[in-house]
Residue, then its C-alpha position, 0 to 999 in steps of 0.5 A: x489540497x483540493x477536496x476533489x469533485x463529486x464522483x461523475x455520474x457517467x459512472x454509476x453502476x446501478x444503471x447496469x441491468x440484469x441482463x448486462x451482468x452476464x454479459x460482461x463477466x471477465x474471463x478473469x480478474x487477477x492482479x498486475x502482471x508485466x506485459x510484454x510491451x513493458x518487458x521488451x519495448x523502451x523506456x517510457x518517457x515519463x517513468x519512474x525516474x522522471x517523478x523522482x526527478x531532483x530528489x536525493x534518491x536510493x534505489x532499494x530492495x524493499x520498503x524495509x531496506x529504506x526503513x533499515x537504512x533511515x533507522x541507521x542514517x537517523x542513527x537510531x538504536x536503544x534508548x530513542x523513541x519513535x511515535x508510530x500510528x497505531x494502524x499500521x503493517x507492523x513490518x515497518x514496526x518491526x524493522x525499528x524494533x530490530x535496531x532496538x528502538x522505542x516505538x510509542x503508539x498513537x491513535x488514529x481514527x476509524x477515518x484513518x487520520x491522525x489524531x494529532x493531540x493524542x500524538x503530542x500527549x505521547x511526546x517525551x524527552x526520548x523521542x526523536x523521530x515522528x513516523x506518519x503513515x499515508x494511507x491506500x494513496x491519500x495523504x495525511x495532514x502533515x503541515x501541523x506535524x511538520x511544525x510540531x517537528x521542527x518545534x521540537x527538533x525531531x525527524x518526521x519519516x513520511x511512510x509513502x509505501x501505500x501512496x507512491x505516484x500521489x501528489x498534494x498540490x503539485x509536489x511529489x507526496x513525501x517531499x514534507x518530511x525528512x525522509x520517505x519511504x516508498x514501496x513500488x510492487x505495491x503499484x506496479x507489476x514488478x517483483x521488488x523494489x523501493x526507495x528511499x528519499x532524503x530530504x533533509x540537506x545534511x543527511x543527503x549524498x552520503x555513500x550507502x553501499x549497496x549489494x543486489x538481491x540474488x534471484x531466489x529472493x524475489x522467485x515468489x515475487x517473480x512467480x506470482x507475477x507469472x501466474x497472473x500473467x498466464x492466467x489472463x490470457x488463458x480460456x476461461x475453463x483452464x483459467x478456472x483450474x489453474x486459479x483453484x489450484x494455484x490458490x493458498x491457504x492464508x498464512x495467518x492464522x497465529x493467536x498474538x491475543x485471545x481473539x486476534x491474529x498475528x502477521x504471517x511470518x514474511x512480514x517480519x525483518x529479515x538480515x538479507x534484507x539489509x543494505x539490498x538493491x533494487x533487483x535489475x529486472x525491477x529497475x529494467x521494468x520500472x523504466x517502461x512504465x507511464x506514470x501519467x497513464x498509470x495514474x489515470x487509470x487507477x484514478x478512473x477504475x476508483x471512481x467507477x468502482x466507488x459509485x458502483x458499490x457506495x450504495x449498499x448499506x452494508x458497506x462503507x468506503x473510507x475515502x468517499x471522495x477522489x482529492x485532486x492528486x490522489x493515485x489511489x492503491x485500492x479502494x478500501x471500504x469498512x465491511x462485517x468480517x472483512x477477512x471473509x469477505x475478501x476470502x469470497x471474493x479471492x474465490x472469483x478471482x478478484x485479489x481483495x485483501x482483508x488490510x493489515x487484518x494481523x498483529x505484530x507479535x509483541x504488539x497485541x491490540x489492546x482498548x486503548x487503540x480500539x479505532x485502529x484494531x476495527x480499521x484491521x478487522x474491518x478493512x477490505x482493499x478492493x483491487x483498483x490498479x491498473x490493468x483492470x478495465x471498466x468490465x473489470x470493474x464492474x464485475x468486481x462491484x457486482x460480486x461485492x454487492x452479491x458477497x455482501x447481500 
């Protein structure tokens, strides 16, 4: 896979003058909302079904419903091991932890990259599936995993929950493994949804009855949705008190150690989460949606927000560089007190997100993963999606460079 070119120069934005900053202050950021072309216009050409084009593919709930449904096609339960990196959400943990499988941790570096020799130390007699996570959009190096696999007979689950509409080379990301897991609110403004890809041949075309999420399952979903969508198009002064209103106190805050957090509550796995289908409203939007457009976007709104704080020595972005490919989730870079950080930014109506910054309850961090517990105290997702505009951006670099000075 390509290493990707420098980023352009066109975009820099130290170029910016003072007096530019003022001027181009949006009148609010916010996250993705539906519009109302992709609500009452028709089907887009290149939707989501056409990247999906030839795979053995299942339309689900939510991610954890397609780790759910692989856990039981995998036939996995009480006495399997599965290899999982140590950085992770911990709601996909949890979903193998409720069918009652071992999960063994492995290491990742402060880069995010898997540390493959340390993941082969952790091998035994009881493993059966290997879990990669792809992180913000970029993939990991899978071919030497996929070898060790094979070698081994084990399952290799692509975890592509942070990396939907990515490719490496000109294959659709999660096409490597056995089976993929793909999460689809995280890229696009829709209430809920994901999928689950079975590539492996004797596991395909197998019926999984499936039954619809009701309507006050994905009513916190739907309503965020709304909100932002109220708020874009709102004066400044309304949007200002609406946003002070609508805001919520973060749910976590539980001790699962000492000196660390635990995931808020709706992280964990739920019954109703299993054997659901993507709502009809989610699968309606997703229809009206351009991959092509969508991927440009991010792509364009990363490169320009990366040159527009790479420069402050307080900051470190964890991917300094666009590989060919890459649809980016955000732009996550490694900053002191991420979870205040973020909340500052919140305040400016700039959705950051302090990544992963909780603990599954019965995962507590320990020395041994000490690179995956400073990626979950360090890590702030700067909102790249795309429904920003170059104004966006630049003013979510500014007041980055301002929370940080």
């Amino acid at each position: 896979m390509s290493s990707g070119a420098p980023v352009d120069a066109e975009f820099s934005f130290r170029q910016n003058s003072k007096a530019t900053r003022h001027q181009v202050r949006p009148l609010f950021v916010g996250g993705m909302h539906p519009t109302v072309g992709q609500v009452f216009g028709k089907a887009a050409r290149h939707n989501l079904a056409k990247w999906f084009n030839g795979a053995d593919i299942y339309y689900v709930h939510a991610a954890r419903t397609a780790i759910q449904r692989a856990v039981s096609l995998l036939s996995l339960g009480r006495g399997d091991e599965v290899l999982m990196p140590a950085y992770h959400c911990g709601s996909e943990l949890d979903v193998l932890l409720n069918a009652g499988v071992t999960v063994r941790l492995f290491r990742i570096s402060i880069a995010g990259e898997i540390d493959l020799e340390d993941l082969q130390s952790r091998l035994t007699e009881r493993t059966r599936a290997v879990y990669v996570i792809h992180y913000f959009g970029f993939p990991q190096k899978v071919e030497p995993i996929v070898e060790l696999c094979r070698n081994r007979k084990l399952y290799l689950i692509e975890d592509c929950a942070l990396s939907l509409l990515t490719e490496v080379g000109s294959r659709r990301l999660g096409s490597a493994g056995d089976l993929a897991i793909y999460n689809f609110p995280k890229m696009l403004p829709i209430p809920d949804g994901g999928a689950l890809v079975i590539n492996r041949p004797e596991l395909q075309r197998r019926p999984w009855p499936r039954r619809g999420p009701s309507f006050y399952e994905i009513l916190p979903s739907l309503s965020s949705l709304l909100r932002q969508s109220l708020l874009s198009d709102l004066p400044e002064s309304a949007v200002r008190r609406l946003f002070a209103w609508f805001r919520r106190p973060s749910k976590l805050g539980l001790n699962s150690g000492r000196t660390r957090l635990e995931m808020p509550d709706s992280y964990y796995f739920r019954t109703a989460m299993t054997d659901r289908n993507i709502s009809q409203l989610s699968a309606w939007l997703v229809g009206r949606m351009e991959v092509p457009e969508i991927r440009e976007r991010r792509r364009r709104n990363y490169t320009r927000l990366l040159n527009g704080v790479s420069h402050i020595s307080k900051l470190t972005p964890l991917f300094p560089d666009l590989p060919a490919g890459v649809c980016p989730l955000s732009l996550p870079v490694l900053v002191k007190g991420a979870r205040e950080v973020a909340k500052k930014l919140h305040a400016q109506s700039i959705p950051a997100v302090a990544w992963w910054a909780g603990y599954h309850r019965f995962f507590p961090p320990t020395a041994e993963f000490e690179q995956a517990c400073y990626l979950k105290d360090s890590v702030v997702a700067l909102p790249t999606h795309q429904q920003l505009d170059d104004r966006d951006v630049d003013f979510i670099a500014e007041r980055t460079i301002e929370c940080l000075a």
